[in-house]
MIDOSE-1310 file (N, C-alpha, C; in nm, 2 decimals, decimal comma, always signed):
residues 210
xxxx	+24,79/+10,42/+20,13/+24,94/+10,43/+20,12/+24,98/+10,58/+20,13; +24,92/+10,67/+20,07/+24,94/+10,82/+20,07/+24,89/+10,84/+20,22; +24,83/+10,84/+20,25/+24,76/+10,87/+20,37/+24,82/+10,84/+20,53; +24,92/+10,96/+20,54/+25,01/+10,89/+20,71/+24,91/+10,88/+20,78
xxxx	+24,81/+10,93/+20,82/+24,73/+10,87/+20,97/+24,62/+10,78/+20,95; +24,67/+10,71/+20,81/+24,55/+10,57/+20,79/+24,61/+10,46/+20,85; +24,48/+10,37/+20,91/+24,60/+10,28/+21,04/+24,67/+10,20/+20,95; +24,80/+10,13/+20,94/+24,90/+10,02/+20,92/+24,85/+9,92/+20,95
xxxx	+24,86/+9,80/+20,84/+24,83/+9,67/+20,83/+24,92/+9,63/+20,77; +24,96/+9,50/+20,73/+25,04/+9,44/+20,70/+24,93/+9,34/+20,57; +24,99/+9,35/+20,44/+25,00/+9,32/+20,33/+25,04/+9,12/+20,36; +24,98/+9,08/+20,22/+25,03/+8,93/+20,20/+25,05/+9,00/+20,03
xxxx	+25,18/+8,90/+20,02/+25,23/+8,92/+19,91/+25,16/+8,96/+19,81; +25,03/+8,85/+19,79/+24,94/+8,87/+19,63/+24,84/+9,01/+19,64; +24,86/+9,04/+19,71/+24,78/+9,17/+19,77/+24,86/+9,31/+19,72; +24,98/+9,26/+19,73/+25,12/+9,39/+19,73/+25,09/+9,48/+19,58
xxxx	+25,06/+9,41/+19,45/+25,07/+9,48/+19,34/+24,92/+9,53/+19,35; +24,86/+9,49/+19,31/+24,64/+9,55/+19,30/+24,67/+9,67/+19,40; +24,76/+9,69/+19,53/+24,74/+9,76/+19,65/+24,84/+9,92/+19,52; +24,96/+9,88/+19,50/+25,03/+9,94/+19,44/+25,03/+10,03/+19,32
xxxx	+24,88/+9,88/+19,24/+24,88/+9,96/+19,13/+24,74/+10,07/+19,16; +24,65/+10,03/+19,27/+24,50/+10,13/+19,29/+24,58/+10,29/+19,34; +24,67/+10,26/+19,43/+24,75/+10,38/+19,47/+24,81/+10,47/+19,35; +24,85/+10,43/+19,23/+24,94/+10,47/+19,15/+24,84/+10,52/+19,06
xxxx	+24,73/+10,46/+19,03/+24,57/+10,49/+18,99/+24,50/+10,62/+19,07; +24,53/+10,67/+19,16/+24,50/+10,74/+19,24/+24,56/+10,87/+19,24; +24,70/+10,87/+19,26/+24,76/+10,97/+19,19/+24,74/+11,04/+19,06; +24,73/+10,94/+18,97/+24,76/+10,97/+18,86/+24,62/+11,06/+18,83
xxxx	+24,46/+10,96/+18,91/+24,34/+11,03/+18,81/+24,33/+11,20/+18,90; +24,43/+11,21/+19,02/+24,43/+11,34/+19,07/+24,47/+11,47/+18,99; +24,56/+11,43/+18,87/+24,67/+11,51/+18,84/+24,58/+11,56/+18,65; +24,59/+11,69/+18,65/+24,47/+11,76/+18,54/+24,50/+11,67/+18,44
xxxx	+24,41/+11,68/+18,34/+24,44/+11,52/+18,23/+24,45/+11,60/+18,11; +24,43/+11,77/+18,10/+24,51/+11,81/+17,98/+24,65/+11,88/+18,03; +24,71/+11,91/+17,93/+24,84/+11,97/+17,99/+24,86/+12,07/+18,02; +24,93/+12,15/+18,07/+24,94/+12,31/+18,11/+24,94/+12,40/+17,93
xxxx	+24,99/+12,32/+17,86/+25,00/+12,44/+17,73/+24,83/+12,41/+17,71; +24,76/+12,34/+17,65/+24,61/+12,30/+17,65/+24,53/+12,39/+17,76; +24,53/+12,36/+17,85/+24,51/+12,47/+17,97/+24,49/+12,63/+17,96; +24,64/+12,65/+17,94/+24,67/+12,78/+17,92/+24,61/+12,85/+17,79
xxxx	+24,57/+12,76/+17,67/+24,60/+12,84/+17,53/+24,40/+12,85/+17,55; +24,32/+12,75/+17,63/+24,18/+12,73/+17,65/+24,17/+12,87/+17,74; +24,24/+12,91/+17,86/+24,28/+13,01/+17,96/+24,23/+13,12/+17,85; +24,31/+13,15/+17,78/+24,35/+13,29/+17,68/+24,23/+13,32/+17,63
xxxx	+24,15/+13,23/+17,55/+24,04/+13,21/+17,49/+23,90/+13,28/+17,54; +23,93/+13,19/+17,67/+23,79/+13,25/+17,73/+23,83/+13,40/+17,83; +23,94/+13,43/+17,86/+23,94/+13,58/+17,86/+24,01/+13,65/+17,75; +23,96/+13,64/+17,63/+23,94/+13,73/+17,53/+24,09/+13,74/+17,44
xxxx	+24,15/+13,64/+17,52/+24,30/+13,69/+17,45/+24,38/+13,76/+17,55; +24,35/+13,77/+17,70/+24,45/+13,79/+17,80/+24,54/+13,72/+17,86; +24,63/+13,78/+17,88/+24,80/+13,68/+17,91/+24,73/+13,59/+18,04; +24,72/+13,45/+18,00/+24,69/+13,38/+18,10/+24,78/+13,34/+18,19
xxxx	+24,90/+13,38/+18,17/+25,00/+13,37/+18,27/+24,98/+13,50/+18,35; +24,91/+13,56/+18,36/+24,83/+13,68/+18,46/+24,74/+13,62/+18,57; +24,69/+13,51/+18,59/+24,60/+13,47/+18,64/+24,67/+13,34/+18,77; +24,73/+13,38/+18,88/+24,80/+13,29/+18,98/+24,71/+13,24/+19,07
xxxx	+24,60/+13,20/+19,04/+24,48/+13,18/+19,18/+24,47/+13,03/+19,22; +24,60/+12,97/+19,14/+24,60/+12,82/+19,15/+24,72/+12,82/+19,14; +24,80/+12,93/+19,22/+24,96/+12,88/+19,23/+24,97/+12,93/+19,37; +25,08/+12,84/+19,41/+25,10/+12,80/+19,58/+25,23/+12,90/+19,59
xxxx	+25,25/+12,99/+19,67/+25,36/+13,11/+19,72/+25,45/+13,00/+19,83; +25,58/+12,98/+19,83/+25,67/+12,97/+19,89/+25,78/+13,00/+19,92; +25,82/+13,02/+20,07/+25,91/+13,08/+20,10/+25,98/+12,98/+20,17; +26,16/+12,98/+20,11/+26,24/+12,88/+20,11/+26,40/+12,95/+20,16
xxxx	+26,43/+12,84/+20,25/+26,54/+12,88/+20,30/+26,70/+12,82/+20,23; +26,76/+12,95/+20,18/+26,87/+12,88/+20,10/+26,97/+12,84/+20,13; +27,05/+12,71/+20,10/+27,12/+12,65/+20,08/+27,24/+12,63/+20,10; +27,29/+12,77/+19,98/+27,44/+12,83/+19,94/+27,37/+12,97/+19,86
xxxx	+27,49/+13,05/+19,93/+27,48/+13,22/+19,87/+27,51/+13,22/+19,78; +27,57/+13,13/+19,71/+27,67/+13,12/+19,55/+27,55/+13,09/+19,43; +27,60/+13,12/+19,34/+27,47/+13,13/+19,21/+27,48/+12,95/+19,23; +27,38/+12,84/+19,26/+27,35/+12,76/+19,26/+27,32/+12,64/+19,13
xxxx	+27,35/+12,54/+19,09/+27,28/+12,47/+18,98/+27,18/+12,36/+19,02; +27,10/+12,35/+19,17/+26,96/+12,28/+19,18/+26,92/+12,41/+19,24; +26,91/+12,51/+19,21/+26,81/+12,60/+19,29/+26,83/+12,62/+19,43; +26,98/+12,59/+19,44/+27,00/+12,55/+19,60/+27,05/+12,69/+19,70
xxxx	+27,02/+12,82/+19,58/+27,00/+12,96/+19,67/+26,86/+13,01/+19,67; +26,79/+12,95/+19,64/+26,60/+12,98/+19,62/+26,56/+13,04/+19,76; +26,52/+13,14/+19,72/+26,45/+13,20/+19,91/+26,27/+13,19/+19,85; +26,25/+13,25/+19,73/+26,11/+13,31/+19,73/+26,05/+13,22/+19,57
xxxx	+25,95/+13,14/+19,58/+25,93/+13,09/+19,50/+25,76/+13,07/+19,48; +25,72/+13,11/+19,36/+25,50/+13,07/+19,35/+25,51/+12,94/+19,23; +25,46/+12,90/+19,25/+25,41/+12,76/+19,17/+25,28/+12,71/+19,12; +25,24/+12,67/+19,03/+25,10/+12,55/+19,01/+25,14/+12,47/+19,05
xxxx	+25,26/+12,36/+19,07/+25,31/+12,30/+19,08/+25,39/+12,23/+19,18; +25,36/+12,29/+19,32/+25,43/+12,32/+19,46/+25,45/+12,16/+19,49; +25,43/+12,06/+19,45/+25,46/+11,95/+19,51/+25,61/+11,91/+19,42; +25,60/+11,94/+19,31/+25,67/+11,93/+19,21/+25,81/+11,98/+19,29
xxxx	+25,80/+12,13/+19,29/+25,92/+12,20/+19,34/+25,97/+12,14/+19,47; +25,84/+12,10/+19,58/+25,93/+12,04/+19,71/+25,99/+11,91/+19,67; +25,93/+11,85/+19,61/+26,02/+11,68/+19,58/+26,14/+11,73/+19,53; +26,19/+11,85/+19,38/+26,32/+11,84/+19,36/+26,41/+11,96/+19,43
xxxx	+26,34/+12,01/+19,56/+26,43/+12,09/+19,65/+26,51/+12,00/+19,74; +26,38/+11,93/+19,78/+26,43/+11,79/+19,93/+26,55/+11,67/+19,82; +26,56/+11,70/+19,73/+26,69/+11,60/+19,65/+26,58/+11,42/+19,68; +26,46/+11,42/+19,67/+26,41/+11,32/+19,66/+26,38/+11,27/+19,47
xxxx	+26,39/+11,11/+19,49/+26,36/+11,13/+19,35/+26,24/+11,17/+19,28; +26,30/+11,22/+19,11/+26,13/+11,29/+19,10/+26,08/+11,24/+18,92; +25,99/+11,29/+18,91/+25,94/+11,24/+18,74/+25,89/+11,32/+18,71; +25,86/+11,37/+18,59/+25,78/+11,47/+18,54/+25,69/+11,35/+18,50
xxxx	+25,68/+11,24/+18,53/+25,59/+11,17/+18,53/+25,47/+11,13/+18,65; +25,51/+11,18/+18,75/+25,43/+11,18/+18,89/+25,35/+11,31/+18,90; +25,40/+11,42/+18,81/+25,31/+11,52/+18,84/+25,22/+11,58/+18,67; +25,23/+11,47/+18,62/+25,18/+11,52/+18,47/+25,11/+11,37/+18,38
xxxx	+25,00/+11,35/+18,40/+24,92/+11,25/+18,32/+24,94/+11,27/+18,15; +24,98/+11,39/+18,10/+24,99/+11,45/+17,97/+25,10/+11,40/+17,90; +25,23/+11,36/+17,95/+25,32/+11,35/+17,89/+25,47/+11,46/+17,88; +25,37/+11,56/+17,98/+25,45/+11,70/+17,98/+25,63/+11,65/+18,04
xxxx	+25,72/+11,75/+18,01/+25,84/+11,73/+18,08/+25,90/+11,87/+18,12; +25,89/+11,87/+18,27/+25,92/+11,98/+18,33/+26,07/+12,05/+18,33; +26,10/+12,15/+18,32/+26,21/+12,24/+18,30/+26,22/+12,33/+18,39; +26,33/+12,39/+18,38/+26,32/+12,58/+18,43/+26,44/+12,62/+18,40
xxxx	+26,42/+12,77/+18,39/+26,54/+12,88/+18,35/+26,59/+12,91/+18,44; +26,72/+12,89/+18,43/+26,80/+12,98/+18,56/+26,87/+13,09/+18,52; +26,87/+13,19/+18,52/+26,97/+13,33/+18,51/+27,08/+13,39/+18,62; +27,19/+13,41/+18,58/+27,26/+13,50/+18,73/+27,19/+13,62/+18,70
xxxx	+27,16/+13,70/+18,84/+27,08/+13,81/+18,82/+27,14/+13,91/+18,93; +27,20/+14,03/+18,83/+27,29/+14,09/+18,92/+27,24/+14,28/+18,90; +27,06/+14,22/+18,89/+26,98/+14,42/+18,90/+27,05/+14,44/+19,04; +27,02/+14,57/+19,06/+27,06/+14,68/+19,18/+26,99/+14,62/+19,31
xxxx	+26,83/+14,63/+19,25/+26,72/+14,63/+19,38/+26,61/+14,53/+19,34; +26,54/+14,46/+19,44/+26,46/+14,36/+19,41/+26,35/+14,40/+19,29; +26,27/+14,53/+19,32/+26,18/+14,61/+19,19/+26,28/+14,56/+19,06; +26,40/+14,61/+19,03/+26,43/+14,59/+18,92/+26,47/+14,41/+18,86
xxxx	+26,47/+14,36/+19,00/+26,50/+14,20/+18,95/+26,33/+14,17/+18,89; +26,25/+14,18/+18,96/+26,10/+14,19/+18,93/+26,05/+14,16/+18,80; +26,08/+14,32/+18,79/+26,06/+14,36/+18,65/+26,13/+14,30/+18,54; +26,26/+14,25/+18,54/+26,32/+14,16/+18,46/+26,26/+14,04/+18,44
xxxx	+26,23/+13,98/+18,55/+26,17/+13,86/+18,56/+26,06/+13,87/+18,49; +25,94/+13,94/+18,55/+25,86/+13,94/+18,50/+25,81/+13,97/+18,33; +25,96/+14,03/+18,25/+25,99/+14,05/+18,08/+26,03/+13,95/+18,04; +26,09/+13,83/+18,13/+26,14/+13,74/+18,08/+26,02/+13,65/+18,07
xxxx	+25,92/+13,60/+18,15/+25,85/+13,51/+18,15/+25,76/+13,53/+18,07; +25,71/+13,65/+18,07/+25,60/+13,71/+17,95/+25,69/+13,65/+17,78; +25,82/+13,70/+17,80/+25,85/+13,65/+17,64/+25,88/+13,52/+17,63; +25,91/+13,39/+17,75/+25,87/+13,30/+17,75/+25,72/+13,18/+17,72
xxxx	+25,69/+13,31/+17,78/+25,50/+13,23/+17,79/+25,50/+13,20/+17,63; +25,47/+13,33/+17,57/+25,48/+13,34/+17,45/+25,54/+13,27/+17,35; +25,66/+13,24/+17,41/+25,76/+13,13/+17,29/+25,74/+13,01/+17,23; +25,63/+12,97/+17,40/+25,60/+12,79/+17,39/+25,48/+12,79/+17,39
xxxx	+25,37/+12,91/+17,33/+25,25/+12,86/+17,32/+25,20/+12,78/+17,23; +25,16/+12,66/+17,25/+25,10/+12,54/+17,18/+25,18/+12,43/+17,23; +25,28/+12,46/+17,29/+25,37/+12,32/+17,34/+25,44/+12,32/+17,46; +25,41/+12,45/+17,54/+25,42/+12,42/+17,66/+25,36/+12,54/+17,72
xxxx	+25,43/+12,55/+17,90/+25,35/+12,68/+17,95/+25,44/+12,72/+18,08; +25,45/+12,81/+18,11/+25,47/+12,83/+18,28/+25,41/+12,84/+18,35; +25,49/+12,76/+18,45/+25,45/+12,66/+18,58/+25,47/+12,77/+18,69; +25,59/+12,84/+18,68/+25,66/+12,89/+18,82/+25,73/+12,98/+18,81
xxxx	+25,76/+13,06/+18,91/+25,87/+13,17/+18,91/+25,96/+13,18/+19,10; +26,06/+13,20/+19,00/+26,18/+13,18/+19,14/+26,21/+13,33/+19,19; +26,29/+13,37/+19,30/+26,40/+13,47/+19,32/+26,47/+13,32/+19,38; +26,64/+13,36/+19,36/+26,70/+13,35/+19,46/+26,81/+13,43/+19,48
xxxx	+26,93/+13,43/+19,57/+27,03/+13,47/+19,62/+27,09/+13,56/+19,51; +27,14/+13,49/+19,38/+27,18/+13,57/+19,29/+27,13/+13,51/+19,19; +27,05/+13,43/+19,17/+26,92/+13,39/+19,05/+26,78/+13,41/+19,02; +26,78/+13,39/+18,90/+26,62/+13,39/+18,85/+26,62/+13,30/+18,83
xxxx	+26,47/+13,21/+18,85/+26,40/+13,13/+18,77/+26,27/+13,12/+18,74; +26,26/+13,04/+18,58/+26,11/+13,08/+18,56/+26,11/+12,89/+18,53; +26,00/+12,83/+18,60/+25,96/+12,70/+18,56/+25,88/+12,67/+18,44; +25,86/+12,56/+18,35/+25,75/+12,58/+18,27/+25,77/+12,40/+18,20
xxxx	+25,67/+12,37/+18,21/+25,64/+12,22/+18,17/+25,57/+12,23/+17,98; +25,67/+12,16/+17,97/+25,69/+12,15/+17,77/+25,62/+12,03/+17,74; +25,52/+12,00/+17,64/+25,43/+11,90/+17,52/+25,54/+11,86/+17,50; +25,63/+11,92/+17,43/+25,71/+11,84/+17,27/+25,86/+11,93/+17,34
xxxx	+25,92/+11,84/+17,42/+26,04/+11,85/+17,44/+26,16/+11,94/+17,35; +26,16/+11,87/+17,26/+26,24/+11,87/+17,17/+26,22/+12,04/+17,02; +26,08/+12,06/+17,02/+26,10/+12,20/+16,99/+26,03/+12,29/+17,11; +25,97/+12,27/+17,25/+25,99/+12,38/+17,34/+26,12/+12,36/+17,35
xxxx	+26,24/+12,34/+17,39/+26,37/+12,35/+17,43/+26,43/+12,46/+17,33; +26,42/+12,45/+17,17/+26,45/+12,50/+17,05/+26,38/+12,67/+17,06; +26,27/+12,68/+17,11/+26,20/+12,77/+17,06/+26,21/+12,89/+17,26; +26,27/+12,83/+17,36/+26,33/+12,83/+17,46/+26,46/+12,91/+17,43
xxxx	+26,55/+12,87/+17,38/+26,66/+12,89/+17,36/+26,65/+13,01/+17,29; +26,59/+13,01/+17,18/+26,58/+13,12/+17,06/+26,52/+13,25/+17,09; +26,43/+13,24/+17,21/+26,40/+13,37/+17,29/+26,46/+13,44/+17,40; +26,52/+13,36/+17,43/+26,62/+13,38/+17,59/+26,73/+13,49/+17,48
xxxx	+26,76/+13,44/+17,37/+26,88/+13,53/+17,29/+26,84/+13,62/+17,27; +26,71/+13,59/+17,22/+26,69/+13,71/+17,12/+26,63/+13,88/+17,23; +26,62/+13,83/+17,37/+26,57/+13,94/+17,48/+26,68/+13,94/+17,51; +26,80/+13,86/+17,49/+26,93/+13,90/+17,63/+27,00/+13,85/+17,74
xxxx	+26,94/+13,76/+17,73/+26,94/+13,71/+17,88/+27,09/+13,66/+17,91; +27,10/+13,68/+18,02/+27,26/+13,71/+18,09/+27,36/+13,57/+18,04; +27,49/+13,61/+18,03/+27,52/+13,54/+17,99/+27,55/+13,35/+18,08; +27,51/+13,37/+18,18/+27,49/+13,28/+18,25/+27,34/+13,26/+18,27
xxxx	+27,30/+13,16/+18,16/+27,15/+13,12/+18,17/+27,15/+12,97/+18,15; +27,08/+12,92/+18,19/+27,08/+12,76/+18,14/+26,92/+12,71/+18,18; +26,89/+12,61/+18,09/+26,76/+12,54/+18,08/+26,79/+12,39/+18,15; +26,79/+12,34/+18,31/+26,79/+12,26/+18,34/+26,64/+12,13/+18,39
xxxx	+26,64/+12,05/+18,44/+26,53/+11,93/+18,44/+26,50/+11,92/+18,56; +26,38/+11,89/+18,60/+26,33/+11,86/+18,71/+26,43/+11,70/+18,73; +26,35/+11,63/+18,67/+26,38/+11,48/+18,65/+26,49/+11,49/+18,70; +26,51/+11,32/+18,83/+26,65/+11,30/+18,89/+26,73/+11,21/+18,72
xxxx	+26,70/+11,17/+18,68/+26,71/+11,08/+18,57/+26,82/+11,20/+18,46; +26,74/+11,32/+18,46/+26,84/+11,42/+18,40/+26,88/+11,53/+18,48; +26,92/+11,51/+18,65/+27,00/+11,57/+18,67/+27,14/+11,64/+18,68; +27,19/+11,61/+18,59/+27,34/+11,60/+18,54/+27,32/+11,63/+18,40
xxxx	+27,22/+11,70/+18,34/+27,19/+11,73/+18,19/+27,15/+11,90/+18,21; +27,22/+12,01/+18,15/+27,23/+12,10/+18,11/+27,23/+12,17/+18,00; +27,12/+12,24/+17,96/+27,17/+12,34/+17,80/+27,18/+12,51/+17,82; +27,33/+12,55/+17,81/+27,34/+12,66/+17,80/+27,30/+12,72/+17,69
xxxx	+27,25/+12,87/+17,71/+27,20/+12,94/+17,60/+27,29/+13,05/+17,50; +27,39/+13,05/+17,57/+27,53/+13,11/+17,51/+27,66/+12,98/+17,47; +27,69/+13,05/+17,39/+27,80/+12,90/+17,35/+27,90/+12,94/+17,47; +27,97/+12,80/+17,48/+28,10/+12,80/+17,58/+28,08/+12,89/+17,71
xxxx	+27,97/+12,87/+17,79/+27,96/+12,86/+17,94/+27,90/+12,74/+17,98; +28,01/+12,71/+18,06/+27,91/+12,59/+18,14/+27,88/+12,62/+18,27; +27,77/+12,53/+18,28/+27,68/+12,56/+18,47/+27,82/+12,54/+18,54; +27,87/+12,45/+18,57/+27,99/+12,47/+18,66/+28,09/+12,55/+18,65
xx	+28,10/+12,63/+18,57/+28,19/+12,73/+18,55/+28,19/+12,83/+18,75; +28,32/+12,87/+18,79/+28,31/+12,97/+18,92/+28,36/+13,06/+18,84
């Protein structure tokens, strides 16, 4: 079923679920069976205690054509984007539906930070970015990790797939403040299910605000 150049046959009904469920079996035993925070914190360990968000040899570089020039709320100004996760990011670029259940056997639930980002020169967007994710990495070690990092048009983003929802979001929030981060920031969902769910990190701005 995954497979476009495997020849087409045609199914009988009692056939249709076993076919469905081996496929769905297939995916799933593809996808790593611990989580990215587990991963990452094992990462650290065996090099000595270095930032294992330093180590991209299993993240896919893409370059993406935007959208809208306007600060975006699906990523829809993204030009330059690296990922672990690159299937992830193309399913919720193409507006197909998605799960943080199709790309995560663990239970993980995928996120990302968006910032307006208004440095001078790309070096300086860089370098922000790159302060930003480092004190993110950090925030959610044990319960989540980063996945990804964005440029776009006039955004940043940093991706990162969360254990425990409910305090990575908490402990998310609490560091984005406590570094700065512009007053136009928000923690939105891969998931089509919570596309229309937003948390701002400053009170009284919302993503649709022009």
């Amino acid at each position: 079923m995954l497979d476009t150049t495997a020849p087409r046959s045609s199914l009988q009904l009692r056939e249709l679920w076993p076919t469905v469920s081996a496929a769905t079996l297939g995916v799933l035993q593809g996808l790593p069976e611990a989580s990215r925070a587990t991963s990452r914190t094992s990462s650290s360990r065996t090099r000595a205690g270095a930032d294992a968000a330093a180590s991209r040899d299993d993240w896919t570089l893409l370059e993406v054509e935007p959208l809208a020039q306007s600060r975006a709320g699906r990523k829809d100004d993204l030009v330059l984007a690296s990922s672990c996760t690159p299937e992830l990011l193309r399913c919720y670029l193409d507006g197909s539906p998605c799960s943080s259940r199709r790309f995560s056997r663990a239970g993980e639930q995928f996120v990302f930070v968006s910032y307006a980002d208004d440095e001078s020169t790309a070096e300086r967007r860089v370098a922000k970015r790159n302060a930003i994710e480092s004190a993110l990495c950090k925030a959610v070690t044990g319960v989540g990790a980063v996945t990804g990092v964005g440029l776009g048009v006039r955004s940043t983003y940093v991706d990162l797939a969360l254990c425990n929802l409910e305090t990575g979001l908490t402990r998310l929030v609490s560091k984005l403040r406590e570094v700065g981060a512009p007053a136009r920031t928000f923690i939105q969902f891969f998931d089509s299910e919570l596309a229309d769910e937003w948390l701002s990190i400053w009170p009284d701005i919302r993503l649709t605000e022009e």
